[in-house]
Every structure is written in structure tokens, then in C-alpha cells.
C-alpha positions as a Markdown table, in Angstrom:
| # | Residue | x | y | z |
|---|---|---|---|---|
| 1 | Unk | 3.6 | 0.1 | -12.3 |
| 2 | Unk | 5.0 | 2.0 | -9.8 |
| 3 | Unk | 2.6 | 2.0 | -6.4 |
| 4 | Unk | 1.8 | 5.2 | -4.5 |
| 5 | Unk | 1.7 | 5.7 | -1.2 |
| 6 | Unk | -2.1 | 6.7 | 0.1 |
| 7 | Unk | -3.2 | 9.3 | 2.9 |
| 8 | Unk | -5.9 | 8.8 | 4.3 |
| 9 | Unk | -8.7 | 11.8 | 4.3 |
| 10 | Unk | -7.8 | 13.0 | 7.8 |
| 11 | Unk | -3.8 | 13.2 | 6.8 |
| 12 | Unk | -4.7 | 14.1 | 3.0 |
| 13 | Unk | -6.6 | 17.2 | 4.9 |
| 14 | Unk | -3.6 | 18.1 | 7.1 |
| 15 | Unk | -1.0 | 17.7 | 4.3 |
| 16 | Unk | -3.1 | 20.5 | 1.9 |
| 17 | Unk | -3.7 | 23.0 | 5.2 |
| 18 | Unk | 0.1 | 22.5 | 5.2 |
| 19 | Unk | 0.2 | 23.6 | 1.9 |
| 20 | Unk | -2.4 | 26.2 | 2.2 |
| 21 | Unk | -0.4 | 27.8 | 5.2 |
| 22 | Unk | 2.7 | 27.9 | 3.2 |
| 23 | Unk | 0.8 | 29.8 | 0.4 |
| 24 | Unk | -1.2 | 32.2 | 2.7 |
| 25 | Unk | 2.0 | 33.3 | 4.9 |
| 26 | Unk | 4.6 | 33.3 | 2.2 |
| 27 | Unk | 2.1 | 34.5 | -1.4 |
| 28 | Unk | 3.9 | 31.3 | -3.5 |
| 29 | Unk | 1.8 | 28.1 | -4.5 |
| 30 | Unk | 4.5 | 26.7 | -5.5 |
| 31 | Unk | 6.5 | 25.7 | -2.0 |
| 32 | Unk | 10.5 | 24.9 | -1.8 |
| 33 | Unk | 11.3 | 21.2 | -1.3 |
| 34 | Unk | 11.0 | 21.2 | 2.4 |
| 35 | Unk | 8.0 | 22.2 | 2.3 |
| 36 | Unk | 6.8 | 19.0 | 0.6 |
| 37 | Unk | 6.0 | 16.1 | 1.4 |
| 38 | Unk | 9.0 | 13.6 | 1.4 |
| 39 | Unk | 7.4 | 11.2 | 0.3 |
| 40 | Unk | 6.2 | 13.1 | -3.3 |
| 41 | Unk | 9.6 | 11.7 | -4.7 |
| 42 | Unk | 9.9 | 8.4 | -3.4 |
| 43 | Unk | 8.9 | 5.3 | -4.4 |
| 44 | Unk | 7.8 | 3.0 | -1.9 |
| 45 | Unk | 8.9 | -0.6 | -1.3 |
| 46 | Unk | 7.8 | -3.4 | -3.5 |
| 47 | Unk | 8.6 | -6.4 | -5.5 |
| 48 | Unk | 6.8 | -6.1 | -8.9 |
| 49 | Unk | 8.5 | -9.3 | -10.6 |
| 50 | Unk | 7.4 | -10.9 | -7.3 |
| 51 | Unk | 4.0 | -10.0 | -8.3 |
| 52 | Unk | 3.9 | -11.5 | -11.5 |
| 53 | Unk | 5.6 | -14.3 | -11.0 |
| 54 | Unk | 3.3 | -15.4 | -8.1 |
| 55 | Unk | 0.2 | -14.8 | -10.1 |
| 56 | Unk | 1.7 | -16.4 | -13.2 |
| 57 | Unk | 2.1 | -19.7 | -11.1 |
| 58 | Unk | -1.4 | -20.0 | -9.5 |
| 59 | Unk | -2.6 | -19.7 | -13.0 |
| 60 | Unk | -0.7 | -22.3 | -14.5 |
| 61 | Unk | -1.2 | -24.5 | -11.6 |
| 62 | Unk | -3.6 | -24.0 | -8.7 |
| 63 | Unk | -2.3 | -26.2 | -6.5 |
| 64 | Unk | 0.9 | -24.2 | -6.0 |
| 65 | Unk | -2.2 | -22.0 | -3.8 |
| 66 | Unk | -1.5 | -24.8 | -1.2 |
| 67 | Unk | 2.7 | -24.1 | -1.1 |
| 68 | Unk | 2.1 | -20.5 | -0.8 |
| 69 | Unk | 0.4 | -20.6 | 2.7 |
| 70 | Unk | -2.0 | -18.6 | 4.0 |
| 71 | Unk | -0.6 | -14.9 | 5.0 |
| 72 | Unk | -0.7 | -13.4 | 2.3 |
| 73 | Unk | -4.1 | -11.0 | 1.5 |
| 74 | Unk | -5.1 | -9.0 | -1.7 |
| 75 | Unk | -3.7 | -5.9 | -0.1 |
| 76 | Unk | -0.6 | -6.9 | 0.6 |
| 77 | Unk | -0.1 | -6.2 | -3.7 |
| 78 | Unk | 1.4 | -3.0 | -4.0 |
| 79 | Unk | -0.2 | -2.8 | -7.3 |
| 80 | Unk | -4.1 | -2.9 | -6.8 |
| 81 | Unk | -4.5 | -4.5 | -9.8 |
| 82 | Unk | -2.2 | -7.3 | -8.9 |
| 83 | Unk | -4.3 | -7.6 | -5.5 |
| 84 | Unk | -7.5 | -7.8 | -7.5 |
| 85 | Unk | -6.6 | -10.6 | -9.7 |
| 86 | Unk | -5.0 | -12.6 | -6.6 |
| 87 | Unk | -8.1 | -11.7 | -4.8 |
| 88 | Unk | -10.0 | -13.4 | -7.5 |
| 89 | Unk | -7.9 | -16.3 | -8.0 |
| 90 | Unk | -8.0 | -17.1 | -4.1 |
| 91 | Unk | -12.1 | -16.8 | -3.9 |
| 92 | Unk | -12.2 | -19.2 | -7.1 |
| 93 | Unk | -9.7 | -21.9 | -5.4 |
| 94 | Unk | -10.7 | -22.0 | -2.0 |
| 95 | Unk | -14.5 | -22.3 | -3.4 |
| 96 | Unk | -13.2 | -25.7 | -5.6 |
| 97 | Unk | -13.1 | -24.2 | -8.8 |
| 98 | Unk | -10.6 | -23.7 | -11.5 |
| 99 | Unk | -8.6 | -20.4 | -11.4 |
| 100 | Unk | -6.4 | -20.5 | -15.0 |
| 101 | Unk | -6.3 | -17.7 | -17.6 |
| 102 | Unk | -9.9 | -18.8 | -19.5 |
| 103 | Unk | -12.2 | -18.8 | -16.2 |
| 104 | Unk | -10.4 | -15.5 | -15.0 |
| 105 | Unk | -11.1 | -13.8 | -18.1 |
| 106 | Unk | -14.8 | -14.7 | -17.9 |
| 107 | Unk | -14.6 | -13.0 | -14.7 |
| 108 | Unk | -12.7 | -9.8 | -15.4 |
| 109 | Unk | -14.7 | -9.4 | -19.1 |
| 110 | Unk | -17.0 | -6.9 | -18.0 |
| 111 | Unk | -15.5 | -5.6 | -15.4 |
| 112 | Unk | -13.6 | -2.7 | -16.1 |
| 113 | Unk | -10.6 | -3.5 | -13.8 |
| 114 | Unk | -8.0 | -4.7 | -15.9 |
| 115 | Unk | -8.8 | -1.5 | -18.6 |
| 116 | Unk | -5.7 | 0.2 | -17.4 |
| 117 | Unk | -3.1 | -2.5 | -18.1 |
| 118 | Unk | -5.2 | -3.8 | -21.7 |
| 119 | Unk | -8.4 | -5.7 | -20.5 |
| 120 | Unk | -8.1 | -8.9 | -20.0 |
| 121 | Unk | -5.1 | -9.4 | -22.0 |
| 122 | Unk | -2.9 | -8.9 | -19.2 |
| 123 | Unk | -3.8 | -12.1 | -17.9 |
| 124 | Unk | -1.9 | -13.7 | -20.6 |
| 125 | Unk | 0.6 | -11.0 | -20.5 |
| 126 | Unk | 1.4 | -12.6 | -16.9 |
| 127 | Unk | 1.9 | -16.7 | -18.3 |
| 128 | Unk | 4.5 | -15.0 | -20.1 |
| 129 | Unk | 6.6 | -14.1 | -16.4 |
| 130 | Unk | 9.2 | -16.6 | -15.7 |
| 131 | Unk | 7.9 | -18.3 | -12.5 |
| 132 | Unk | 8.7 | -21.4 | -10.6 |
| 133 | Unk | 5.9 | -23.1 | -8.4 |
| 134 | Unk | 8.5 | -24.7 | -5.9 |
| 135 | Unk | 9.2 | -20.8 | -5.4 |
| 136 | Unk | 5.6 | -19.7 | -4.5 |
| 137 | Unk | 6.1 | -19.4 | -0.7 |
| 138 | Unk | 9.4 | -16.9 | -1.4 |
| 139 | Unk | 7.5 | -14.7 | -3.8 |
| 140 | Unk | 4.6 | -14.1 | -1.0 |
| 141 | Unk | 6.8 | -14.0 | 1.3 |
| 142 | Unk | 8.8 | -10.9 | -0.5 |
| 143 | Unk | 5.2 | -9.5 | -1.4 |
| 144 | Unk | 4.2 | -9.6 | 2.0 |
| 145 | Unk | 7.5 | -8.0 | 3.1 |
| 146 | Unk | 7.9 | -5.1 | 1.0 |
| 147 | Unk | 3.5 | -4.6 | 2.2 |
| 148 | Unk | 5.2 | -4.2 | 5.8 |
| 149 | Unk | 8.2 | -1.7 | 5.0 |
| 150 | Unk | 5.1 | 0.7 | 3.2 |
| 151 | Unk | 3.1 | 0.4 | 6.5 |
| 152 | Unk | 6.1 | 1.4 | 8.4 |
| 153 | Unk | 6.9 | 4.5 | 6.4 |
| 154 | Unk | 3.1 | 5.6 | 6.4 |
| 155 | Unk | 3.3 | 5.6 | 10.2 |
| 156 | Unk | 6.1 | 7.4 | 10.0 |
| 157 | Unk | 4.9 | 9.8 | 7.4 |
| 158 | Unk | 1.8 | 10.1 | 9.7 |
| 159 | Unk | 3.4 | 11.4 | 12.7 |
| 160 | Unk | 5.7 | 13.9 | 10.4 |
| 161 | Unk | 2.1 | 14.9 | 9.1 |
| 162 | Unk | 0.4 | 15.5 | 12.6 |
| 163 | Unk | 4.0 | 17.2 | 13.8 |
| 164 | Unk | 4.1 | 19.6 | 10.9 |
| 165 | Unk | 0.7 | 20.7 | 10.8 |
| 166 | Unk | 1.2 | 21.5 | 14.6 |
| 167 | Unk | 4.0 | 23.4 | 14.2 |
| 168 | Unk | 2.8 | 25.7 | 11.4 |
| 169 | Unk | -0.3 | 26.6 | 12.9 |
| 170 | Unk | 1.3 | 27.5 | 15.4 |
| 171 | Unk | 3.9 | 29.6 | 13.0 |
| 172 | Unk | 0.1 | 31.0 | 11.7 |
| 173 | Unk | -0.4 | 32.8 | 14.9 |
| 174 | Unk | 2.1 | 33.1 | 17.5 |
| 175 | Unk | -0.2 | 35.3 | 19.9 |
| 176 | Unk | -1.9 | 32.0 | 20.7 |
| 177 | Unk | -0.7 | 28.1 | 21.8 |
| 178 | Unk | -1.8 | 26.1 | 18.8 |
| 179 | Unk | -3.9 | 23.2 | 20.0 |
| 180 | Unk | -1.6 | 20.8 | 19.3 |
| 181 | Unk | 1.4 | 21.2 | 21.3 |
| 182 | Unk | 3.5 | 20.4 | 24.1 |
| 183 | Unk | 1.5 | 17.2 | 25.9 |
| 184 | Unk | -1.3 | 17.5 | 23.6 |
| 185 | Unk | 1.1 | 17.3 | 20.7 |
| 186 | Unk | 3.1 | 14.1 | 22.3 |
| 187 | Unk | -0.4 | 12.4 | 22.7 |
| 188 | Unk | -1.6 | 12.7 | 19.7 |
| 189 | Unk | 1.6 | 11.6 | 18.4 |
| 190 | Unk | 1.5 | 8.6 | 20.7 |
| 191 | Unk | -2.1 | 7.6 | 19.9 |
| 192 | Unk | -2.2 | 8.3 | 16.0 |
| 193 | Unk | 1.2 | 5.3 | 16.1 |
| 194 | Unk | -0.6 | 2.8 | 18.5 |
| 195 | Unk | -3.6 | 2.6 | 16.7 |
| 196 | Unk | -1.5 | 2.4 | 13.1 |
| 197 | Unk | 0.9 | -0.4 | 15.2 |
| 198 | Unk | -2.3 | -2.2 | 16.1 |
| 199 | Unk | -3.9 | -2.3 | 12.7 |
| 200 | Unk | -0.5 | -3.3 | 11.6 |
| 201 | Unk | 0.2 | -6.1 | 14.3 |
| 202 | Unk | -3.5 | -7.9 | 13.4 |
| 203 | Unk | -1.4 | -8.6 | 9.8 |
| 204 | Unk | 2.0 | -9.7 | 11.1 |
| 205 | Unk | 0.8 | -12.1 | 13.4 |
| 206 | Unk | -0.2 | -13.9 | 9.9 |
| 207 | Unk | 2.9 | -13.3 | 8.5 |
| 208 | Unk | 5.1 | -14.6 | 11.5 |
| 209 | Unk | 8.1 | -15.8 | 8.9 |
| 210 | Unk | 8.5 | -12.7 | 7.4 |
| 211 | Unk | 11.7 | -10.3 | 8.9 |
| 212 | Unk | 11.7 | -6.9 | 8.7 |
């Protein structure tokens, strides 16, 4: 299952007044390639056999929870439905109770968050992934990884938004300074990144062995 990158609402807004302006100035709704998003045709980091494997050896044996170490966080998954079922194997072990195939299918039953992958069928699906426990560490350590390449390109992606959206508007109407430009511009710019850095950094300093 392929992951998607995801805006958030402030750059989904700016990405479709992108679009908009494209359509208003030049009468097509259906823009060239530059004036898309790059990121509509690329698939972002991840490690989907990593994935698997990991959650195929907690089940078989929880104690491998103990080798993995503690980094790694639901989100890190680059499929969501990978993060749930981690999510729900970590609350089950670290309250003392058993996290195999049978007591995770008693919690996903009636759920509704396994429907797109075949219920809770998938969770069976996944004993069938080859997986060593002695390797636990490396796969959340990969996981974890490819989580930090996708935050790196969504800051990136976020300051080709906030640039773009700048510069057009100011394409829109050139009888006026758009509101983003010059110093203005270069603040934003620089404020949008160290708040995304920050958010980022509170996650690294949990993941200290893992090189970009």
C-alpha cells in the first residue's frame, strides 16, 4: 500500500488557490506539469516489508517489544493501518497483556479499521511475512528512517508551497506588491521551517541511532 504524502489544511488551501489562479488567468483546469505539485507523482519514502515483518514478530512473540526499543511511535508507519495495529499491540504489552493474532482480532472485530485490507484477516495475513525477532531493532529502525526522509520532503514541499503561492498572486496583479514578498516572504519562509524543524526535532531526539 503505497502511503501519500498529507497537506495540512493551511497548505491544502494554498496548493488549490494555486490551482485556481492557474485556471482563472490561463481558462484551462487542467494545468501543465509545472504547474503541479511535484509531489503528485512521487512516492514517498518507506519500508513496507519493514512494516510487516516487525508486526508479524511482536505477534508471534511479544517479548521481541523489549529488543525493538522505545523510539519508534504509531506514526512513524507510513501505512496508517500498519501504525494502528502497532499502536494496539504496544498499549496491550506495555499494560501486561497478551498481544498475538486471537486478542488482536477481538480488538479490531468491530472496528472497522482493518475493512480496507479484509477485516481482520490481515492479521493473519501478516504471520505469514518472513520475520526474524533478533532483527526487530533494524526493522524499527528502517521504519523510523524512511518516517524522517517524509518529514524532510514535507518541509520542503511546504516552503515550495508558501513560495509559489507568493509568487502567483503576485503574477494575479502586478499593479500591487503581493503580501508575501521580499522580507515578508523570507520570514514566513523562515518561520513556517523552524516550527516544522521543531516538531520534527521533539521525534529525533527519540530516535538518536537512526542516520539520515
Amino acid at each position: 500500500m503505497n502511503p501519500k504524502v498529507t497537506l495540512s489544511t493551511e497548505d491544502q488551501t494554498a496548493t488549490d488557490a494555486s490551482h485556481q489562479h492557474y485556471a482563472d488567468t490561463h481558462g484551462d483546469d487542467d494545468p501543465p506539469a509545472w504547474a503541479r505539485p511535484r509531489w503528485a507523482h512521487r512516492v514517498p519514502p518507506s519500508n513496507d516489508k519493514a512494516e510487516i515483518a516487525l508486526l508479524s514478530a511482536l505477534m508471534v512473540n511479544n517479548l521481541a517489544f523489549g529488543r525493538m526499543g522505545h523510539f519508534l511511535r504509531a506514526e512513524h508507519f507510513a501505512d496508517p493501518i500498519h501504525g494502528a495495529i502497532f499502536e494496539r499491540i504496544q498499549q496491550r504489552i506495555e499494560a501486561g497483556q497478551m498481544a498475538d493474532v486471537v486478542t488482536l482480532t477481538a480488538t479490531f472485530e468491530h472496528t472497522g479499521q482493518l475493512d480496507d485490507v479484509g477485516g481482520t484477516a490481515y492479521l493473519r495475513q501478516l504471520l505469514t511475512a518472513e520475520a526474524a525477532i533478533i532483527d526487530v531493532h533494524a526493522y524499527a529502525q528502517s521504519i523510523a528512517d524512511a518516517w524522517l526522509r517524509r518529514q524532510t520532503i514535507e518541509i520542503a514541499e511546504q516552503i515550495v508551497i508558501v513560495a509559489t503561492s507568493a509568487h502567483r498572486h503576485a503574477l494575479g496583479d502586478t499593479r500591487r506588491q503581493s503580501p508575501l514578498s521580499g522580507p515578508d516572504l523570507a520570514g514566513g519562509l523562515i518561520a513556517r521551517v523552524q516550527e516544522s524543524l521543531a516538531r520534527l526535532q521533539s521525534h529525533v531526539d527519540d530516535i538518536s541511532e537512526v542516520v539520515l
